[in-house]
N, C-alpha and C positions, 0 to 999 in steps of 0.2 A: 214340309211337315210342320206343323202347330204342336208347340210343348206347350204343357200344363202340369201343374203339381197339383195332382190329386189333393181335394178339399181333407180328407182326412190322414190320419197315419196306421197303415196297416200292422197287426197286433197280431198277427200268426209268423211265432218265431217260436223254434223249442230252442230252449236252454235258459242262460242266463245272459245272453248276450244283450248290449243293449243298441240301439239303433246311431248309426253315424252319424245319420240326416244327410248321406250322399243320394244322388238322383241318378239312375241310369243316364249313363252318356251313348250317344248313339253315335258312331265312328263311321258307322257306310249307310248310305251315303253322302256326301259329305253339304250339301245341298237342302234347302228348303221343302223339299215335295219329297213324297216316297209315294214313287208310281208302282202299281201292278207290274210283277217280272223284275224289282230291281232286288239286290241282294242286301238283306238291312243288319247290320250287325249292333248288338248292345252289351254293352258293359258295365257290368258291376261294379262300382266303384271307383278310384283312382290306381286299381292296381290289375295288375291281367293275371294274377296267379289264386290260386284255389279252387276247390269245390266249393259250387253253387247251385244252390234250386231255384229254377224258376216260375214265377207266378203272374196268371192272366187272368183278370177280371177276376180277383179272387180264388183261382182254380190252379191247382198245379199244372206245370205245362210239361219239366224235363228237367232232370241234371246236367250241369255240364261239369268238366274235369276243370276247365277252367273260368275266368269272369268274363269272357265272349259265348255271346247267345246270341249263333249265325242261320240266319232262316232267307227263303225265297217270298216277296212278299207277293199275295193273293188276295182276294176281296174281304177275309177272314183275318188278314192278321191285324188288324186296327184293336186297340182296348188299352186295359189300364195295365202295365207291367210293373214288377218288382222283384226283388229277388235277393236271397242271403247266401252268404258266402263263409265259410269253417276256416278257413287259412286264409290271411289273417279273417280274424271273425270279423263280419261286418256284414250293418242292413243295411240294403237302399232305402229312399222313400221311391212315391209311385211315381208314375209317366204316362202320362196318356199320347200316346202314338193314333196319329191319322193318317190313313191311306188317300192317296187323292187316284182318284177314279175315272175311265178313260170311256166307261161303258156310258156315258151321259153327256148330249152336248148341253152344254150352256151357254149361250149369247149372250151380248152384251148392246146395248143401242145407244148411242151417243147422239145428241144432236142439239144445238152444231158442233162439232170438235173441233171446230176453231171459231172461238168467239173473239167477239168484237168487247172492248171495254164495255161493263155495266147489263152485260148481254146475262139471259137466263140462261143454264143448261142445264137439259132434261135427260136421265137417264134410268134407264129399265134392262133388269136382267132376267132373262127368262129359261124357262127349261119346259122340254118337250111332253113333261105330265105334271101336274100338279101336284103341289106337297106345300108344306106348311108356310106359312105367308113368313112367319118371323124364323125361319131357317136360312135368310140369307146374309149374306158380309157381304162387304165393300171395303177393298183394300187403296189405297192413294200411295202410289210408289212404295209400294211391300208392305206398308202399315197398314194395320186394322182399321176404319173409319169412325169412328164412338157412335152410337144411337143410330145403325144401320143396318138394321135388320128385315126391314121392308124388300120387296124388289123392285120401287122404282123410289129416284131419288132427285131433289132437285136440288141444281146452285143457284141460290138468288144473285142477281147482279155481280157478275163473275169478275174477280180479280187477278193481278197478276198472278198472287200465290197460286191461286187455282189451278196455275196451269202445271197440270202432272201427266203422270201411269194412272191411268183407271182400269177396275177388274173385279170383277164380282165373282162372287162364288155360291153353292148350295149345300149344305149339309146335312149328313143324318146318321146317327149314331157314332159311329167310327168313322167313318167316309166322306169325302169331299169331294164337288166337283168345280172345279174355276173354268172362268173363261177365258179367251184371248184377251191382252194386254190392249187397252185402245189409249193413244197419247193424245191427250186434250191440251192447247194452246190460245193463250187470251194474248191479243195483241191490243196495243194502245195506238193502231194506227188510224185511219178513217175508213180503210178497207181490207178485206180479209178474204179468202181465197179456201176452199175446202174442197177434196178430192172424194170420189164416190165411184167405186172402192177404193180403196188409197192403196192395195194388194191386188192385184190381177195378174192374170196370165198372158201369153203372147194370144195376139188375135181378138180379144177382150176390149171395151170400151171404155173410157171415164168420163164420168159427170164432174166439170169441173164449176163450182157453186160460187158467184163472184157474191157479196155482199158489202155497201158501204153504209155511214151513217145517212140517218133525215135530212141533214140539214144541207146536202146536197140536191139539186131535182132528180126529180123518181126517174127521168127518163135520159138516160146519158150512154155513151156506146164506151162500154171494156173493154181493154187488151186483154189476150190472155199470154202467156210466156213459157216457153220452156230452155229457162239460163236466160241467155240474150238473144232467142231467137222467136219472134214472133209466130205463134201459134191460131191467129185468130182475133177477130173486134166483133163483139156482141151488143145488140142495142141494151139498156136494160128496161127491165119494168117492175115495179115497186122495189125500187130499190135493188133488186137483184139482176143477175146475167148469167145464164146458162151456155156452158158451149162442150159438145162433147167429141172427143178425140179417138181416133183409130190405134192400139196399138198394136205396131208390129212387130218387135223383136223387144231385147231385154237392154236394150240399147238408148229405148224408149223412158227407161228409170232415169229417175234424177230429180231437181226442185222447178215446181209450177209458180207459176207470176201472176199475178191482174192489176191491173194501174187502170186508175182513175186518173187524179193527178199527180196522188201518193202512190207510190208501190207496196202492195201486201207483201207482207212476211212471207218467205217462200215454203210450199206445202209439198213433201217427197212424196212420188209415188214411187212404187216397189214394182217391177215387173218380174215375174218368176217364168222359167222357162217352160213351157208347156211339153215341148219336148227336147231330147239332147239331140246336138249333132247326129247324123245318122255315120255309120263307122263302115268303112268299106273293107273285107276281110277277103283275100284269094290265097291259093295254095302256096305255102314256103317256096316252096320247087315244083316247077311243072318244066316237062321235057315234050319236042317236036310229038304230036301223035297223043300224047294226053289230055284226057280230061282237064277243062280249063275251069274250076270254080270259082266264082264272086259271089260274095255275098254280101247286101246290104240289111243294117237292121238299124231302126230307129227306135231309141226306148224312150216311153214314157210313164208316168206315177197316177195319170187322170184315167179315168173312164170311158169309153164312149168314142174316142180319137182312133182315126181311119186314116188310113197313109195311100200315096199313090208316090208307088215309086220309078224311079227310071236311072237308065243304066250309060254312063256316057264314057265315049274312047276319043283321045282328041277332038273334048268338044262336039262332038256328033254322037246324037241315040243309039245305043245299041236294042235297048227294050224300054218297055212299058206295061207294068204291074203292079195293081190295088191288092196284092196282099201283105197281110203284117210284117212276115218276112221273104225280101226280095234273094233269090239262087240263081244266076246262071253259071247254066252247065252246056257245054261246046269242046269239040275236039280241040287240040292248042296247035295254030301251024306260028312259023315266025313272027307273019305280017299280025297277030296278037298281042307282038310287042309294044309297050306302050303307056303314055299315061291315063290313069280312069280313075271317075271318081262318079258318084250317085247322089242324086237326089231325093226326098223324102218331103212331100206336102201333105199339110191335115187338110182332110175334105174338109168343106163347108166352116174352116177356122180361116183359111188365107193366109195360113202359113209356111212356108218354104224354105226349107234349110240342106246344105249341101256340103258334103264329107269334105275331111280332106283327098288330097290327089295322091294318086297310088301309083306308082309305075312296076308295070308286070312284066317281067322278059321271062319270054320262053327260050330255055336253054337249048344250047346245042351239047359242042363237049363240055363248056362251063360258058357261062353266062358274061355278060359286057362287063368290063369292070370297073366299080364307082370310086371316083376319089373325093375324097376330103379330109380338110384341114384342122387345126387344134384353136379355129377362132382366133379373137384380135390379135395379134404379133405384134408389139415395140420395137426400134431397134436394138439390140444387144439380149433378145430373147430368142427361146427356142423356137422352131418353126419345124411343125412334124406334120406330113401329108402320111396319110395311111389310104392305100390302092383295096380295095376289098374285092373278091372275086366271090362272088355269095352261092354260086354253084358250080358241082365239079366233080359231076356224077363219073366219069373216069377216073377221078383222081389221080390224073394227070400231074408228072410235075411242072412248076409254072415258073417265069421267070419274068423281073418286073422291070422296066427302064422310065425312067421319072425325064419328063420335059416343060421346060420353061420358054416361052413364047418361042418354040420350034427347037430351042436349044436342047440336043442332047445334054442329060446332068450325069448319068453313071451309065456304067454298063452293064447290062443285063445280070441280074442276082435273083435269088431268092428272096429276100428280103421286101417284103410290103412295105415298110416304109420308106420315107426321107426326108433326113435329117440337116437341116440346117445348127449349127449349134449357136451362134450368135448371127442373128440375121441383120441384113442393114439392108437399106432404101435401096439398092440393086437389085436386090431378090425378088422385088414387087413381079409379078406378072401374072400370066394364064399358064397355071399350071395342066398337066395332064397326064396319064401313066399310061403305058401299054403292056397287055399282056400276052406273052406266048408261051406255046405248049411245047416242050422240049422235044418231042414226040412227033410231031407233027407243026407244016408250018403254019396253023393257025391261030391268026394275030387278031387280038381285040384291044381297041382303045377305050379308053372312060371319054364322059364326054369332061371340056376343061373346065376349069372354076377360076375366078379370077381372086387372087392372091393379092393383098396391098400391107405392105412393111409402115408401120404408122409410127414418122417420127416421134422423138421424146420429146416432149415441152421443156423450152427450158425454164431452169429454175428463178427466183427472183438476183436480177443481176446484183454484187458488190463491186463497190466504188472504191479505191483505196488511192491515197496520196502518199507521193515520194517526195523528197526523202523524209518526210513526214510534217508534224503542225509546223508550222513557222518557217515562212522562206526567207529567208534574203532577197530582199531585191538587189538583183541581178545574179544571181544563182538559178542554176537548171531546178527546173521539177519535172514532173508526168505523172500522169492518172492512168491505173489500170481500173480495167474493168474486167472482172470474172463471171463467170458463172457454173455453179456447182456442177448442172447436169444440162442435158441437152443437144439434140441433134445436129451437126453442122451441112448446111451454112448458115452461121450465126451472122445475122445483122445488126452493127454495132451502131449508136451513136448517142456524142460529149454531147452535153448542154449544161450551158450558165445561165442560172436568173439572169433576167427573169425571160426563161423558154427559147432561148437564143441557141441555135443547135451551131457549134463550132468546128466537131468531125461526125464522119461516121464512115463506116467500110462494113463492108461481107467478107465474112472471113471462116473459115474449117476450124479454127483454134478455141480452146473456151476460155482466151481471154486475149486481150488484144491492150495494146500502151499507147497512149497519145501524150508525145511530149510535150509542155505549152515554150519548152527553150526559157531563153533568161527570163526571168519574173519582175514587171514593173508592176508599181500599185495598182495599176487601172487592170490587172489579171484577178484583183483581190477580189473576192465573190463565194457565193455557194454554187456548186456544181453535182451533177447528177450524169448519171449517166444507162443508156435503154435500149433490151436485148428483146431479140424475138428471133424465132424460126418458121417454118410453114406450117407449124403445128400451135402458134401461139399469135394469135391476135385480139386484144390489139399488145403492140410490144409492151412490155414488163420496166419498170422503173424501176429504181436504186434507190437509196434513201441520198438524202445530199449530205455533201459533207463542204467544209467553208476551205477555201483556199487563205489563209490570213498569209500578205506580205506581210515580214517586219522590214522597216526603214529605218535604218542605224540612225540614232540623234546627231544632231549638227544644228551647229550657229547658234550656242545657248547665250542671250544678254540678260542682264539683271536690269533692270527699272522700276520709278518709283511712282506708280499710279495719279502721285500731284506732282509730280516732277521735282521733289524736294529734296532739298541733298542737307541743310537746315532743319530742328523740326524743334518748335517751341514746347516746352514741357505742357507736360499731358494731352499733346494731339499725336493722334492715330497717323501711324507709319504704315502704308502698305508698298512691301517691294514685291514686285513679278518676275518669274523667271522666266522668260518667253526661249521658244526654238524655231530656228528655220524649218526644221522638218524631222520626222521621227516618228515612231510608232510605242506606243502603251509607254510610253515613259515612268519613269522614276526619280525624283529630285531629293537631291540631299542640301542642304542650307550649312552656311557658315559660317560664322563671325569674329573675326578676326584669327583664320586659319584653326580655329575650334569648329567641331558637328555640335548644331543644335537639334535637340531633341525636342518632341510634344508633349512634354511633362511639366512649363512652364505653366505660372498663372500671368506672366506680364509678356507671353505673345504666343499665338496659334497661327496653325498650317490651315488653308481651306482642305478640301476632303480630297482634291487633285494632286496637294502635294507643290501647286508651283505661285503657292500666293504665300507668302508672310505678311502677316497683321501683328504689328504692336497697337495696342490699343491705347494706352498711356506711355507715351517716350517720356525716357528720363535718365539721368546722364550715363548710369550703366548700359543703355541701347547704343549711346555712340561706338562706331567702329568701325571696321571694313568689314564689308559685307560680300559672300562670294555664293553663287549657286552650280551645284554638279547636277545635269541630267546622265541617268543613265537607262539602256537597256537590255535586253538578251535575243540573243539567235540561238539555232540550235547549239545541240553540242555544248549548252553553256556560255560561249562566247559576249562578251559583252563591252559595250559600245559604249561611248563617255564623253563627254563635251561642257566643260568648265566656262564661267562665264570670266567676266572682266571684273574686278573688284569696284564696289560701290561705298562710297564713305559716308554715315552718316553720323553729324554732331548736333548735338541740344546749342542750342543759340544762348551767349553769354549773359544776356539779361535773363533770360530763364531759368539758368543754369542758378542765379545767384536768388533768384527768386523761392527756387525750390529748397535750395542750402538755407536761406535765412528759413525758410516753413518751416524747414524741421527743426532746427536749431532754437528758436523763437523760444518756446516755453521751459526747455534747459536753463537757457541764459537769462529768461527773468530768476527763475527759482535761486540762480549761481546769485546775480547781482546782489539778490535781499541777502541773501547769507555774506555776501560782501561786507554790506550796510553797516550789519548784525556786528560783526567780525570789528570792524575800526571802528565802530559805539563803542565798543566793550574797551579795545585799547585806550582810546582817548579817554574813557572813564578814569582807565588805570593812571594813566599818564597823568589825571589833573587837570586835561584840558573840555572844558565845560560845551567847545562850540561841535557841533551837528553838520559843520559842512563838510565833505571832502574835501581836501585838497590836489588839486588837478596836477598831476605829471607834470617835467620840464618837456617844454617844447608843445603843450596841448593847450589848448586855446582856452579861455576864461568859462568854465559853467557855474550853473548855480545848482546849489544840492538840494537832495530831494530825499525825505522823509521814507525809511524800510517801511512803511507804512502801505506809503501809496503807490498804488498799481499802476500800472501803463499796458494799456488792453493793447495788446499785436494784432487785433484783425484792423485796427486804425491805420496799421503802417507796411510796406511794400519793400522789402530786405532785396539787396544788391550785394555781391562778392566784387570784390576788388583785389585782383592775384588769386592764389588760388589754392584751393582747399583739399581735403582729401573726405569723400565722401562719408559719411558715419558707418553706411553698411559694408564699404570694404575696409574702414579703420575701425573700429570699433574699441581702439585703446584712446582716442582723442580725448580729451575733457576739456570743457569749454567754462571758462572765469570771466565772470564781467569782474571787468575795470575801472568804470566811473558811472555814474547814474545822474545824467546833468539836463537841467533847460537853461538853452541860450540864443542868444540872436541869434548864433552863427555855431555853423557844424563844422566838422571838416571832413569831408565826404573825396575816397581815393585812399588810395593803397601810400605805403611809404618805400620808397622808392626814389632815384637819382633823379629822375625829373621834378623832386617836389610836391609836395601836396595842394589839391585845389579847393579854393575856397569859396562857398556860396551862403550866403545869407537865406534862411528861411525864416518862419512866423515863428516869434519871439513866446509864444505858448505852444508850441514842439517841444517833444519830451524825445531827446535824442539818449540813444544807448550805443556805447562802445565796449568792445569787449574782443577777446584777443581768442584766436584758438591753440593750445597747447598739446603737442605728444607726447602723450604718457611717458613714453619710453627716451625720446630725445629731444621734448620738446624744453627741457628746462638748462640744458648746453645750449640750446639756438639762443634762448634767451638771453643769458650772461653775454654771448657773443654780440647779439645787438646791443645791449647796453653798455656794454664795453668799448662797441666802435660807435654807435649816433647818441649814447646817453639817452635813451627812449626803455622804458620797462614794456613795451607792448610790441605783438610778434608781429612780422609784416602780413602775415594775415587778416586784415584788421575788418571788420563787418562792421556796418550803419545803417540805422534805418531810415528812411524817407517818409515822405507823409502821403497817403494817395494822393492822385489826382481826381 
């Protein structure tokens, strides 16, 4: 159907109502076209309730009670509609309604409907009398085509887009008529294939139209194809190759081919049935002495189709008859028993088709009787044979006994069926029923059927490890292997990475345990394991799962990567915690029976956990040194292996190296305050001279000026006895003592052995100075000077001059 909103708005309405601007909705049917005979319903509005009048082409047409206005449509119901409505008030605008019309062919002509890239196509719509030239459309996949109102039309140099639905139509007044849909295809290949008709019937021929580009020679021989089966090689000439085909049945439908070198896009032809099966129809019941009727009938929808029919009983003729509808009629003795079936050919098409087969038994007291089954069976499914006895004109009573490959299954019942209630793979066989009449001993068997129980598949197997992640080496495990569902005999078997099969067994059970026994490392691996039955090939795999031994820790040694057990201040310490053997270890570090933590900045752990890096040693790094590995087994249990203590110390010259560094710029800043300090005295005192005067017992200097400075990166500081660091004393305070140059130092601790005496260059600015504790360093003092008469503490630091 084509909607249009009327160019104007119609102005015949009594009252004072004023117009919605709603447009008749058309609700049946529900589709594009409204054919002659279909039921068209319209509606007023958005609402289905009130009185309304309706109007056509200006003309009253009918009240209705409500806003559906339901008519049968006829060659007459096309025009402009509209219609007002009292409850609620309300106008429509107009609708022009078009009938499309059945009374009119219209054609349609394509050519080629399968173009080649850049190719023209030519199309012409025609109808069987004349009418106005500009009365026609052209729709392209349901759309209207702009500036198409000729009846014939052309595509210049055809594009992909082009390739659509083509369909013309003709119109006049209210009416329309369309033609068949023709689908046009542009291919961008070098060859192209096009079918003539592309719709036919059985018996029917096609032209199949091979076309490739120029620039190939004119004269080359085509394949033609239907799917993958060669159909024919045609020579061609200009360019093209004809070859045309027989067909015979609907079987015949499907996509055509032509190769060149390239293969064209493939073209469906449609084969429609010319005629149906023909149906073979005899009496429900016939009894010994009765009329026996058959009857065969072929239907077809064509004209002009002529049948010649024949009548077969196992395969051998009964008759032979050219009319439309084939009857035999014969008296029925037993030997009529049997299967028949008929055939039906169209004269002069070459067409042949054959019913199915019928089996006709002439009864006596009640007819043979048929068994079957309820289809596929599984095992643990129902299995119901039903015995039919389909005649039984005495009405006799019957009694029924079920057999399986000769095996009596019950004893004679009433009862037509039998019932297995959970069937298994035993029950397969030939089954068969007999029947007797209680009356009399007249026994009939069915013939058997064969019966097959079809195992379950089993499911995807699961792998599961005991006694779960982590063994002990030398503790038991085993692998089970399950499976959810599935018929037995189940065929089991273990595999380890990589595809090493280690068990397997057939087994009734759904699931089956392979011990591996005590677990050494070389067990450690991923494993898998793979189920099937006779109903599942190929077998079914598990997902894997890892076998991890743990190896308890053992034989932890600590060592020191330079083999150092010495370490000069500010060189890099590295200890290792090595093990004989163990799994996913864990190391704990300790020094001097303290846990060191990775929270320092003056040493780190690698990411493993069994390397210590001091990166700057210095004299708080010396000490014993001890490494713990440990690990876990299940259950928590955990495993432990302590090493050997490892001692490491800063070497004495370095030690006294690093003590004079940091000390150095204290003990100038102490000295000048010294200087300072006995200037001022000696002011007071009246004595006028600027030298120090050197302690008893210290060797002769010359003094030196709070003035002037004595740079420390000139000089190389040694400890002599021994000191207490500053950052673990931090009460010490450090006083120079004397500020001298002279020939001679005296370099060495004070001490029972005496002090040692070396002459150095006589422009050396030697510094001595004493270290003091805050808290008891001024008692030690009194007490040395009370027992050697020396005012300075035996810790006594000096500096040297580089070398």
């Amino acid at each position: 159907m084509e909607l249009e909103k009327a160019l104007r708005v119609h102005l015949l309405f009594q009252g004072t109502k004023q117009a919605h601007g709603f447009e008749p909705q058309i609700i049946c049917p529900r589709n594009s076209v409204i054919q002659e005979g279909d039921t068209l319903k319209l509606q007023c509005g958005k609402s289905a309730k009130g009185r309304c009048h309706w109007y056509k082409n200006n003309n009253y047409v009918k009240q209705t009670d409500t806003s559906i206005y339901e008519m049968v449509v006829d060659r007459q119901s096309g025009g402009i509609y509209w219609c007002i409505c009292y409850s609620p008030g309300q106008r429509c605008d107009s609708m022009k309604v078009v009938i499309t019309a059945t009374d009119m062919k219209v054609s349609l002509q394509i050519e080629p409907r399968t173009a080649l890239l850049g190719e023209n196509i030519h199309m012409k719509c025609e109808i069987p009398q004349s009418g106005r030239q500009d009365s026609f459309f052209w729709h392209k996949n349901g759309n209207v085509m702009p500036s198409s109102l000729k009846p014939e039309k052309t595509i210049w140099g055809a594009k992909r887009t082009d390739e659509a639905q083509y369909r013309c139509g003709f119109k006049f007044d209210y009416r329309q008529w369309l033609s068949p849909a023709i689908n046009v295809t542009v291919t961008d290949r070098s060859v192209a294939l096009q079918a003539d008709p592309p719709v036919v019937l059985e018996g029917d021929h096609v032209d199949l139209s091979c076309r490739y580009k120029t620039y190939y020679w004119a004269k080359r021989f085509l394949t033609f194809y239907k799917g993958n089966v060669e159909r024919g090689s045609v020579m061609a000439s200009n360019h093209k190759a004809l070859h045309q085909i027989k067909i015979n049945s609907t079987q015949d439908s499907g996509f055509y081919y032509c190769k060149l070198i390239e293969r064209s896009r493939g073209v469906y032809v449609q084969v429609n049935e010319l005629f149906s099966k023909p149906e073979l129809k005899a009496q429900a019941e016939i009894f010994e002495g009765q009329y026996l009727r058959v009857e065969c009938i072929a239907k077809t929808a064509h004209s002009g189709i002529y049948f010649q029919y024949s009548l077969w009983k196992n395969n051998e003729t009964l008759a032979v008859n050219q009319l439309q509808n084939f009857t035999l009629k014969k008296p029925a003795s037993l030997n009529d028993s049997g299967p028949y079936h008929c055939e039906a050919n169209a004269l002069r098409r070459g067409v042949r088709k054959k019913s199915e087969v019928m089996y006709i038994s002439v009864e006596e007291a009640f007819s043979k009787p048929t068994l079957s089954d309820n289809g596929q069976v599984f095992v643990g499914q129902q299995l119901k044979l039903t015995c039919e006895v389909k005649g039984n004109p005495s009405r006799s009573s019957l009694r029924y006994v079920f057999f399986r490959s000769g095996q009596t299954l019950n004893s004679p019942s009433t009862g037509k069926s039998y019932i297995v209630a959970q069937a298994q793979l035993e029950d397969s066989g030939t089954y068969l029923c007999e029947v007797t009449k209680t009356e009399s001993s007249v026994t009939k068997r069915s013939d058997g059927i064969s019966v097959e129980i079809h195992p379950i598949p089993v499911s995807t197997p699961q792998l599961t490890l005991h006694p779960g992640n982590g063994i002990i080496e030398g503790e038991a495990a085993w692998l089970t292997c399950s499976v959810p569902s599935g018929t037995p005999p189940i065929k089991y078997s273990f595999h380890k990475e990589p595809n090493v099969e280690i068990y397997q067994h057939m087994s009734n059970l759904t699931s089956i345990v392979y011990e591996i026994g005590k677990v050494s490392r070389d067990d450690e691996g991923s494993y898998y394991c793979m189920a099937g039955n006779q109903a599942t090939d190929p077998l079914l795999k598990s997902e894997q799962i890892v076998l991890p031994v743990i190896v308890p820790v053992a034989g932890a040694s600590l060592v020191s990567k330079d083999n150092l057990t010495v370490i000069a201040a500010g060189h890099r310490l590295v200890l290792q915690c090595q093990l004989k053997e163990g799994t996913a270890p864990r190391f704990l570090w300790y020094r001097d029976n303290l846990m060191l933590t990775n929270n320092s900045e003056s040493y780190h752990f690698n990411a493993e956990g069994n390397e210590l890096v001091v990166d700057s040693f210095e004299a708080h790094h010396g000490g014993r040194y001890h490494c713990v590995s440990i690990n876990r087994g299940i259950d928590e249990i955990m495993f432990n292996t302590t090493s050997k203590y490892f001692e490491a110390a800063l070497s004495v010259r370095s030690y006294s190296t690093e003590v004079a560094a940091s000390v150095l710029p204290l003990l100038i800043i102490a000295g000048v305050i010294a200087v300072i300090g006995f200037k001022l005295r000696e002011k007071n005192q009246g004595n006028s001279s600027n030298v120090l005067q050197p302690q008893s017992g210290a060797t002769e200097t010359r003094s030196q000026t709070a003035s002037q400075e004595i740079s420390p990166t000139n000089f190389e500081y040694a400890v002599i006895g021994s000191s207490q660091n500053t950052e673990s004393a931090p009460d010490l305070v450090y006083s120079a003592v004397t500020i001298q140059k002279s020939k001679t130092a005296g370099i060495g601790s004070v001490s029972s052995e005496g002090s040692k005496i070396t002459t150095g260059d006589p422009n050396d600015y030697c510094i001595t100075y004493a270290t003091l504790n805050h808290k008891k360093g001024t008692e030690r003092l009194h007490t040395i000077e009370m027992e050697e008469g020396s005012g300075a503490d035996t810790n006594v630091y000096e500096n040297l001059p580089r070398k």
